[in-house]
C-alpha positions in Angstrom: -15.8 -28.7 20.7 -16.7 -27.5 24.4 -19.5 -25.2 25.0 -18.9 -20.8 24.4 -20.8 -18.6 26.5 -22.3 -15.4 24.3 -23.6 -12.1 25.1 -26.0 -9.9 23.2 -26.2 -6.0 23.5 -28.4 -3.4 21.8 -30.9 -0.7 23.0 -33.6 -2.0 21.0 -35.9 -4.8 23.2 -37.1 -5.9 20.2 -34.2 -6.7 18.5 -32.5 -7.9 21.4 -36.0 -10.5 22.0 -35.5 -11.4 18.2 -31.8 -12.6 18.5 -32.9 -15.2 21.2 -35.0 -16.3 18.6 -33.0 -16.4 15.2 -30.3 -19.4 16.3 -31.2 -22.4 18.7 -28.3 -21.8 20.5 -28.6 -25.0 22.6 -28.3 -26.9 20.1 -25.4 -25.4 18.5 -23.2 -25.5 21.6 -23.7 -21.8 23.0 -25.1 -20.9 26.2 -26.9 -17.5 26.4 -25.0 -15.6 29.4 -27.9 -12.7 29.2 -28.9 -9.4 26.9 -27.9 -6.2 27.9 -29.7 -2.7 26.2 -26.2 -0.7 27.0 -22.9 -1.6 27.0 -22.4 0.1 30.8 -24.7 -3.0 32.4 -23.2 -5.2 30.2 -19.4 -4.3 31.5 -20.6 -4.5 35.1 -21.6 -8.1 34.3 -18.6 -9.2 32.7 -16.1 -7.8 35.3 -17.3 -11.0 37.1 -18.6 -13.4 34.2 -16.3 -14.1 32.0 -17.9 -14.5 28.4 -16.8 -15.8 25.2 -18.3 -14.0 22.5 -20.0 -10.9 22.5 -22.8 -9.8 19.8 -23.0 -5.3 20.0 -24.2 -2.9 18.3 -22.4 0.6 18.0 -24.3 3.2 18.5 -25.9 2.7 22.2 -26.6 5.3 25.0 -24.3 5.6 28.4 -21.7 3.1 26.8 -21.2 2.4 23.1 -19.4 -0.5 21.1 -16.6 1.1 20.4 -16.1 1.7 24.0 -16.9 -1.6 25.6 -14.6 -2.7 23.3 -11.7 -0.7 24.7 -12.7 -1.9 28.0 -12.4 -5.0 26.9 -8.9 -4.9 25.7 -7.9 -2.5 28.6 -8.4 -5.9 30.9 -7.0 -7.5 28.6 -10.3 -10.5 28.1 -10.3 -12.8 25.9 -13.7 -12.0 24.3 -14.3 -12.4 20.6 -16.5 -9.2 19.9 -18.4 -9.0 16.8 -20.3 -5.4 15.7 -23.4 -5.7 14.5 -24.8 -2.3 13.2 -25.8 -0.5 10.2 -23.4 0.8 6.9 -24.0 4.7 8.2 -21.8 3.9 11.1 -18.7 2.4 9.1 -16.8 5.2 10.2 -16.3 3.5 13.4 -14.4 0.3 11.7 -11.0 1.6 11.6 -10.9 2.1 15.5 -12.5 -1.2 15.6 -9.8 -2.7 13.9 -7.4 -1.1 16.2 -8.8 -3.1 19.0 -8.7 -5.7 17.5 -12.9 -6.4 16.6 -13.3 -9.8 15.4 -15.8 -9.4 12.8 -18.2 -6.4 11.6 -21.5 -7.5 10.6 -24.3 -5.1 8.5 -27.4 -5.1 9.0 -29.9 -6.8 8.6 -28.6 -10.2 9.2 -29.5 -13.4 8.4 -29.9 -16.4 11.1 -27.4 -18.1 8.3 -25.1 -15.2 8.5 -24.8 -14.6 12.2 -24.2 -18.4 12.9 -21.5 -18.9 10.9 -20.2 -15.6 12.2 -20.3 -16.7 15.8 -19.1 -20.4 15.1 -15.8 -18.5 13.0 -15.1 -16.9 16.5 -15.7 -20.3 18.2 -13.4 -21.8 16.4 -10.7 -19.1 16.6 -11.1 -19.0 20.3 -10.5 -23.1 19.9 -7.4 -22.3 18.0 -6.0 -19.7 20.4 -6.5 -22.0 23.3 -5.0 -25.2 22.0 -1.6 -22.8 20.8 -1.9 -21.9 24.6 -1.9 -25.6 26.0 0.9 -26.0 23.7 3.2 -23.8 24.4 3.2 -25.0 28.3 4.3 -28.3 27.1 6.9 -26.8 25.9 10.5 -25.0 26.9 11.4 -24.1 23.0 8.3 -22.6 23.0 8.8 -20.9 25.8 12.0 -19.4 25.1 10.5 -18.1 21.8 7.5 -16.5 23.6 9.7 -15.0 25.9 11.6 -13.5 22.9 8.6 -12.5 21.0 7.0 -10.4 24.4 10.7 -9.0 24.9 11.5 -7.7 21.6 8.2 -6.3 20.9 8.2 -4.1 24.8 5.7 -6.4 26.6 8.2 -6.9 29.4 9.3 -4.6 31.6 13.1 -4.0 31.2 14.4 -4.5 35.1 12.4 -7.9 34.7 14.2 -9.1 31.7 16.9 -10.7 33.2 14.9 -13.1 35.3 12.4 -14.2 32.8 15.2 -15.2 30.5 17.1 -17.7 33.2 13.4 -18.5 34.0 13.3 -20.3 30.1 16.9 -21.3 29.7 18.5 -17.8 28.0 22.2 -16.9 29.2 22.0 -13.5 30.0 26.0 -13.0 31.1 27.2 -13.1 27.4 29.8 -11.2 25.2 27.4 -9.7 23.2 23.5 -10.2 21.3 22.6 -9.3 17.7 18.9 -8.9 16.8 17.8 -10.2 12.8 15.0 -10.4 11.2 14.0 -12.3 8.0 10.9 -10.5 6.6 9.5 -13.5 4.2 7.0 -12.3 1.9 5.0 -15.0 -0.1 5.4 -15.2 -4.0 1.8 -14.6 -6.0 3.6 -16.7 -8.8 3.7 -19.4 -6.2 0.5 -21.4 -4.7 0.5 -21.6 -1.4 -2.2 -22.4 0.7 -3.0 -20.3 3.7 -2.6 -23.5 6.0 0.8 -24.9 4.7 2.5 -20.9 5.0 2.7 -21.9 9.0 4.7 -25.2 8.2 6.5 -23.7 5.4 7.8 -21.3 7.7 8.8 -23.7 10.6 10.7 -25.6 7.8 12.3 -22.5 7.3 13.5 -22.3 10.9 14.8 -25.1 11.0 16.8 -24.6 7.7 18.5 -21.3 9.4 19.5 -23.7 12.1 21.4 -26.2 10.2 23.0 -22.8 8.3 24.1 -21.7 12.0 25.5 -25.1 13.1 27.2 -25.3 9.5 29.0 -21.6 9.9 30.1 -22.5 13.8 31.7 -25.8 12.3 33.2 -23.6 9.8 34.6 -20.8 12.1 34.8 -22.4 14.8 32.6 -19.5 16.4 29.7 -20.8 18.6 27.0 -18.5 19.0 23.2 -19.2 20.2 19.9 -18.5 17.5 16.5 -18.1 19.3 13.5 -17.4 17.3 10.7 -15.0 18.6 7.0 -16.8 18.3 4.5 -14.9 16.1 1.7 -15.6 13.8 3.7 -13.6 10.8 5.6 -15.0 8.5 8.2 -12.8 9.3 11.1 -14.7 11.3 12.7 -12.8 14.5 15.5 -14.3 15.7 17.8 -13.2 18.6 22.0 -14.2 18.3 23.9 -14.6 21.4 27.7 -15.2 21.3 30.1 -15.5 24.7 32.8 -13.7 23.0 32.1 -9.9 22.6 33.8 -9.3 19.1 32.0 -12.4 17.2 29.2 -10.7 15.8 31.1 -8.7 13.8 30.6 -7.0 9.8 32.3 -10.0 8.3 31.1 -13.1 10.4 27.8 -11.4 10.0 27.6 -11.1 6.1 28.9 -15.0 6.2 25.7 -15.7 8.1 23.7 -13.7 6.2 24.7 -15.1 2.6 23.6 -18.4 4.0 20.1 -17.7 5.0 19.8 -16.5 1.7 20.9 -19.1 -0.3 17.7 -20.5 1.0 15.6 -18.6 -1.5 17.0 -21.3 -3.9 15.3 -23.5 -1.7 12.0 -22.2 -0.9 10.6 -21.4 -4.0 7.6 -19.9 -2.1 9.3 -17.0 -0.6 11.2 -13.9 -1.2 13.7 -13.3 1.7 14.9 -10.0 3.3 17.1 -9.8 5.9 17.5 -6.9 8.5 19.9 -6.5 10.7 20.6 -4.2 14.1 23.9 -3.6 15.9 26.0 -5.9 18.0 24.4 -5.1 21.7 26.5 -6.1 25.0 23.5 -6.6 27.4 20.1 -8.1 26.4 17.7 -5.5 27.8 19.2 -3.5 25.0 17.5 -5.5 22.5 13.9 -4.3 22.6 15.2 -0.7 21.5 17.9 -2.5 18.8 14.5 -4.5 17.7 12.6 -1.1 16.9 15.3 -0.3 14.6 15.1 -3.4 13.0 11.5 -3.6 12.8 11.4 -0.5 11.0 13.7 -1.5 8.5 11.6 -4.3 7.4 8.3 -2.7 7.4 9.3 0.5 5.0 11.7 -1.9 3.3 10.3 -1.5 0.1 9.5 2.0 0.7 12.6 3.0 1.6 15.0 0.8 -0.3 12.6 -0.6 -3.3 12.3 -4.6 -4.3 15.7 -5.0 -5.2 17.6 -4.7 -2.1 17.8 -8.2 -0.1 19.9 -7.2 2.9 19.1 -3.7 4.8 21.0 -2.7 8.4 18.9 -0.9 10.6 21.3 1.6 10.5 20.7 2.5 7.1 16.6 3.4 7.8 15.3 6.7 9.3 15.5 6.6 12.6 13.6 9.7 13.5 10.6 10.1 11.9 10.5 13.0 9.4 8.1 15.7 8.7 5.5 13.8 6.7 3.3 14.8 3.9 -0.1 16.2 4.8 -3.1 15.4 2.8 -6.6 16.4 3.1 -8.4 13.7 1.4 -11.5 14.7 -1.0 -14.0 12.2 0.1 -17.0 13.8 -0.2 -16.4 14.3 -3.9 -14.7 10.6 -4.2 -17.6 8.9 -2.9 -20.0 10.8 -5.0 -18.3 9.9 -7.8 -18.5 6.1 -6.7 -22.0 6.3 -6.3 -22.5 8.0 -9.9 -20.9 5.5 -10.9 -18.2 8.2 -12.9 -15.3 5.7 -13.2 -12.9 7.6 -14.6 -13.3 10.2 -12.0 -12.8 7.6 -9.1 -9.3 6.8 -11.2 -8.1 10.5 -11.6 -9.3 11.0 -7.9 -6.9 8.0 -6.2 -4.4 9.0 -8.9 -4.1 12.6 -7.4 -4.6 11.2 -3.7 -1.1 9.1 -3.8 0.9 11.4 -6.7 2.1 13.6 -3.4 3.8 10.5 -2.1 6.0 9.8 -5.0 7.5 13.1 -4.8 8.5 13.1 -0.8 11.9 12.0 0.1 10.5 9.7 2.8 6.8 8.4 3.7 6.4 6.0 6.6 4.5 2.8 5.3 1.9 3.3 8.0 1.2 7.0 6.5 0.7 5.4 3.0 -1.6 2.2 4.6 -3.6 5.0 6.9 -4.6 7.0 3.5 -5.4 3.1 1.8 -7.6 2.4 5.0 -9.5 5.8 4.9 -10.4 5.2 0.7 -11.4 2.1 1.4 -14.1 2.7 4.0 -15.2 5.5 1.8 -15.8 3.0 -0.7 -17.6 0.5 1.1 -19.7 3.3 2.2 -20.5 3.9 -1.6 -21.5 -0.1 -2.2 -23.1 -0.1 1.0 -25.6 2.4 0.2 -26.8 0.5 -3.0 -28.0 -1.9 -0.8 -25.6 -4.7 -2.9 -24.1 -7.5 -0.6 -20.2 -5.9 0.3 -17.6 -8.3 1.0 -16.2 -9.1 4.5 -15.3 -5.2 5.5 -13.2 -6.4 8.1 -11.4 -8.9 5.7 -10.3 -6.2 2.9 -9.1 -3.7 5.9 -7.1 -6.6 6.7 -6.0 -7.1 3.8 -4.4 -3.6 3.4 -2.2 -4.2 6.6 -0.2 -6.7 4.1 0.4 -4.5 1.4 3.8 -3.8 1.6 4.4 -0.7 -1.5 3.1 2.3 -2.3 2.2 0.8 -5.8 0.4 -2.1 -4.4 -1.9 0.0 -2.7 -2.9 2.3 -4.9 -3.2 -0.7 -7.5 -5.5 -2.2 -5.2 -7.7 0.5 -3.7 -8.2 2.0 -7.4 -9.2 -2.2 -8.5 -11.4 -2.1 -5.8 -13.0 1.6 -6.0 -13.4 1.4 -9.7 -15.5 -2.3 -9.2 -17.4 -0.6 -6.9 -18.7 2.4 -9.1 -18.9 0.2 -12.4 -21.2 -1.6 -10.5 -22.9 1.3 -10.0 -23.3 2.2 -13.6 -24.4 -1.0 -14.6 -26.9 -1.5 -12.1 -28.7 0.9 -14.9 -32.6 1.6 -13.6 -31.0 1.5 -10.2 -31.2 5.3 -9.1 -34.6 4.9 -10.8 -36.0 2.3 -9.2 -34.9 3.6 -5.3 -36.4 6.9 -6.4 -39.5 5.0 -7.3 -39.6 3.0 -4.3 -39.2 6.6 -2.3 -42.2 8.1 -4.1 -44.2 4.9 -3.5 -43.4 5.1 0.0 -44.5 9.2 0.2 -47.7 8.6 -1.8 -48.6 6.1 1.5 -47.8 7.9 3.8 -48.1 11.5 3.4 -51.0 11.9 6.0 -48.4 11.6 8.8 -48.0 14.6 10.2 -44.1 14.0 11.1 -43.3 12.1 7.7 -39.7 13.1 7.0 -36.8 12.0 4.5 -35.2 10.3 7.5 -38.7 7.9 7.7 -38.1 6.8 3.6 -34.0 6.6 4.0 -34.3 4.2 7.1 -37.3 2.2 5.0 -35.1 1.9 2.2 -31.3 1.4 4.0 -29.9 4.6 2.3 -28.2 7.3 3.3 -30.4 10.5 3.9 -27.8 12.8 2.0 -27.9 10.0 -0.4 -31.4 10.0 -1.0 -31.8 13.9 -1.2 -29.2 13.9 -3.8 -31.5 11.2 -5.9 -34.9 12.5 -5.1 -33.6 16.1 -6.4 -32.4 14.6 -9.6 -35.1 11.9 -10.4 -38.1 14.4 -9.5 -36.7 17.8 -10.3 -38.1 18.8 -6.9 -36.9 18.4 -3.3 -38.5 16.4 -0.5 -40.1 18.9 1.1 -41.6 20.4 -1.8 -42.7 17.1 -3.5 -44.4 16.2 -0.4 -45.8 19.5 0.0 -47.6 19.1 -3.5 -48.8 15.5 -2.7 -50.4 16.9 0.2 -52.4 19.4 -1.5 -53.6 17.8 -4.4 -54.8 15.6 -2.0 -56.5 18.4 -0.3 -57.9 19.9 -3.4 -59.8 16.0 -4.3 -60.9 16.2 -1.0 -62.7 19.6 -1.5 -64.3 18.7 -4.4 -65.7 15.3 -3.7 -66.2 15.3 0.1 -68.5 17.5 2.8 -65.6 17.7 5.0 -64.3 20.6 7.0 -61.9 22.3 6.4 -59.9 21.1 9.8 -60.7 17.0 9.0 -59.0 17.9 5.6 -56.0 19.1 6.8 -55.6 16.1 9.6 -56.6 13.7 6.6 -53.7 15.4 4.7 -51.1 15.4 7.5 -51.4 18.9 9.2 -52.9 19.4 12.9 -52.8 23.1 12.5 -55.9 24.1 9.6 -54.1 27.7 10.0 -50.6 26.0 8.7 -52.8 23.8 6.3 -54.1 27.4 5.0 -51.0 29.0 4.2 -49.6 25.9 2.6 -52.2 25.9 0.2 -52.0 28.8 -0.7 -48.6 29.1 -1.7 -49.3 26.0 -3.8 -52.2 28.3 -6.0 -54.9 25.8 -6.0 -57.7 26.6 -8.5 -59.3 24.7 -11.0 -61.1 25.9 -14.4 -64.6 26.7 -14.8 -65.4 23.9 -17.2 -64.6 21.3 -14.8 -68.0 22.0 -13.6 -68.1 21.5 -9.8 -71.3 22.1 -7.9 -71.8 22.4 -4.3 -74.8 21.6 -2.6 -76.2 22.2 0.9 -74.6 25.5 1.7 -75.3 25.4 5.2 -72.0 24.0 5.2 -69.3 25.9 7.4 -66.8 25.3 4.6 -68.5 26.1 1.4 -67.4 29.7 0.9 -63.6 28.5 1.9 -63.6 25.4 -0.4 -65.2 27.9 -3.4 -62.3 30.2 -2.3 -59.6 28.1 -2.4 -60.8 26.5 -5.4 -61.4 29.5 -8.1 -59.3 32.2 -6.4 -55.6 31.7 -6.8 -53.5 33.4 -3.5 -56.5 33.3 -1.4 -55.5 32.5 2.5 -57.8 30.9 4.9 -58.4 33.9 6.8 -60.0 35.7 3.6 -61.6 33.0 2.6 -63.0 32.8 6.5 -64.4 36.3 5.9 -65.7 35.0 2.9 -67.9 32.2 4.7 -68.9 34.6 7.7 -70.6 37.0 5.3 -72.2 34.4 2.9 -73.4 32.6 6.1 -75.0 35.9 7.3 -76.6 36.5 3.8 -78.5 33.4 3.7 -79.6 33.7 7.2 -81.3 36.8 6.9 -82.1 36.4 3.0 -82.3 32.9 1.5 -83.8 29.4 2.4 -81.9 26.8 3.9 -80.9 25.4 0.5 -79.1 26.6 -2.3 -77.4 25.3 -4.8 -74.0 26.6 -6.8 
């Protein structure tokens, strides 16, 4: 394996020092191209240093991820980029699918984690690269690269003519037909991820020897290319010299063949769209939409049963489509409640619309999948459990092909996620335990705030208001205010300290502030605890009595209080006196 270049970004020094020092990255093969704290430096670098992999996180001033990312893709690099930021920015992970992120990684991270992270995008940058080298070698695959970037818009239409002669493609025919077999995998049938990529090439080669056994039959002679993509989907591109070949009957002859194949392949399910006859071949992009469309709704539009579908016969125009405003404020608190039948009846009543609408494009029905889904991984990620690859199960919903197999899924996954949840038990307990530890520790900082104790404990704040309310009866605010002055009040009574050390031991740099809080708390004990004061030369004495016996009493009467004593027992008493 030959050596990858990496890049680090984040706005944090420390972290950024701390990467360099979680993986020897000698000695696993990586060189260290540099660490950037935005991703604005880190674009002017790579517009002259190409880099392999990159390791960001989101959220970063002048340049974030998300857009270094589209950058990226913009220029069309080769960079692996993998996002490496906290659950509170999942929002962010659809668009990063869009461009096509190679992994999304939470925080923190282990030196285990992040290793085999960046060696998974080593090796896929291997495997992209040795699919390259091989398709030079080759003319077939040429021709089928050239029909994959054709059909699917990459080449501009005036250029389509000479990049065909360029790999071998008559482009003075009688006319071209676009097909495509959508093959979808059997779950009754074990197939390994590996072997789906031969399967299908044995396929290919199986629609051949159909082709060469209808020409012998008809006598017709007509030309198949097949378009190269990682899918198992097969595109495939007919060209004829005669301009009437390619018609209905010839057609379904061809088309009863391929699917006698499904007798075959035991793996598959097979179904075949098909466009209309087109005279020149820069017509076939547009004839490809048509066709594309067809498979990708096919069970949407035409359900399981149907095995051949003409493009013809799909919407063409897209349709007014239902709107939804998805509840996902009150889904996600009901994952985190852990209310399982709630999460049920909540994706029940999200996809019932649907069913009732003439038409819904599949990527409507996968958009409203996507959204649930990284509401739920929001509701396992802020229970601090360990979430599957988020990436992976967003992935996983691009191959969902029916409405039913979606909502099967999402509700599966939702309702795992919240039963969790409700087992976990003592759980809201123990984090609301954890956040009062964390208060009791800290409350003399003057700037303490529920942010500080959600960031300690890798929570959502909303989350963690929610939970404090319910496990204490009290908000943060006032919890923290009580804390504070009970700690004020032991303070009084055991120490000789002022009343302005008090309130900085307690968290407040204004004693005026530290006043009025107290007394909206009513701080006063009993007689019978049997407090005595001594040495009343003490500035404080007459506030702390005050503030002690006299509920409601502010600072400022209790200040009046102290001037007058003090003037009493200058003019009147000895230097001494005991209460």
């Amino acid at each position: 394996m030959r050596r990858y270049s990496i890049l680090f970004i984040d706005d944090e020094e420390l972290i950024r020092e701390s990467f360099l020092q979680l993986v020897d990255w000698e000695a696993h093969q990586f060189d260290v191209a540099g660490t950037f704290k935005n991703g604005e430096t880190a674009w002017e670098y790579l517009k002259s240093h190409p880099v392999d992999i990159i390791i960001t996180d989101i959220n970063m001033p002048f340049m974030n991820g998300i857009n270094l990312l589209e950058h990226i893709r913009m220029e069309k690099l080769k960079t692996r980029v993998l996002f490496l930021t906290g659950y509170e920015y999942f929002e962010y992970a659809h668009k990063a699918v869009q461009l096509q992120a190679f992994d999304f990684l939470l925080k923190p991270i282990t030196t285990e984690k992040l290793l085999s992270a960046v060696e998974r995008a080593a090796f896929d940058i291997e495997k992209e690269e040795a699919a390259a080298e091989a398709v030079g070698k080759s003319q077939e695959l040429s021709r089928s690269n050239f029909i994959n970037r054709m059909l699917y818009g990459k080449i501009k239409k005036e250029d389509i003519n000479k990049e065909a002669m360029g790999v071998g493609i008559p482009t003075e025919v009688g006319c071209y037909l676009v097909m495509m077999a959508a093959v979808d995998v059997l779950k009754s049938q074990k197939v390994l991820e590996g072997e789906i990529g031969e399967s299908k090439r044995q396929l290919q080669m199986k629609i051949l020897q159909k082709k060469d056994m209808l020409t012998e039959e008809t006598g017709e002679h007509f030309e198949l290319y097949f378009a190269r993509n990682v899918s198992t989907h097969i595109q495939m591109v007919l060209a004829a010299q005669k301009k009437d070949v390619f018609n209905p009957a010839f057609i379904r002859m061809f088309i009863d063949r391929i699917l006698e194949l499904e007798k075959e392949e035991l793996w598959c399910r097979i179904t075949l769209a098909v466009g209309r006859s087109r005279r020149y071949i820069e017509e076939l992009p547009e004839s490809f939409k048509r066709v594309r469309h067809a498979v990708d709704n096919r069970h949407m539009l035409k359900g399981k049963g149907w095995k051949v579908i003409y493009a013809s016969d799909s919407v063409q125009e897209r349709k007014e489509e239902i709107q939804i405003v998805l509840p996902t404020d009150t889904f996600l608190h009901h994952i985190r409640m852990g209310m399982t039948e709630e999460v049920e009846a909540d994706i029940k009543n999200i996809y019932e619309p649907f069913r009732h609408k003439k038409y819904i494009s599949l990527e409507s029905a996968k958009m409203v999948t996507t959204e649930l889904a990284i509401t739920a991984f929001k509701g396992e990620a802020s229970s601090g459990d360990e979430s599957v690859s988020y990436l992976y199960y967003l992935n996983h919903i691009q191959q969902l092909n029916t409405l039913d197999e979606m909502e099967d899924d999402i509700l599966r996954f939702a309702v795992s996620i919240a039963e969790k949840r409700k087992k976990g038990g003592n759980h809201k307990k123990k984090i609301a335990e954890q956040a009062l530890e964390y208060l009791k520790r800290n409350y003399n900082k003057e700037d303490l705030s529920l942010n500080d104790i959600a960031a300690f404990l890798n929570i959502s704040v909303p989350y963690l208001a929610v939970l404090f309310k319910q496990e204490t009866k009290q908000n943060f605010s006032a919890h923290l205010l009580e804390v504070r002055m009970e700690k004020a009040k032991e303070l009084l009574r055991t120490t000789g300290y002022t009343v302005n050390e008090i309130a900085e031991q307690v968290g407040y740099n204004s004693s005026q502030y530290f006043a009025v809080c107290f007394k909206n708390i009513r701080a006063f004990l009993p007689e019978s605890t049997g407090i005595r004061y001594k040495n009343i030369r003490q500035p404080c004495l007459p506030i702390r009595k005050a503030l002690l016996f006299l509920p409601n009493t502010s600072l400022f009467i209790a200040s009046i209080l102290c001037k007058s004593t003090l003037y009493n027992i200058k003019n009147n008493t000895k230097n001494t006196h005991t209460v």
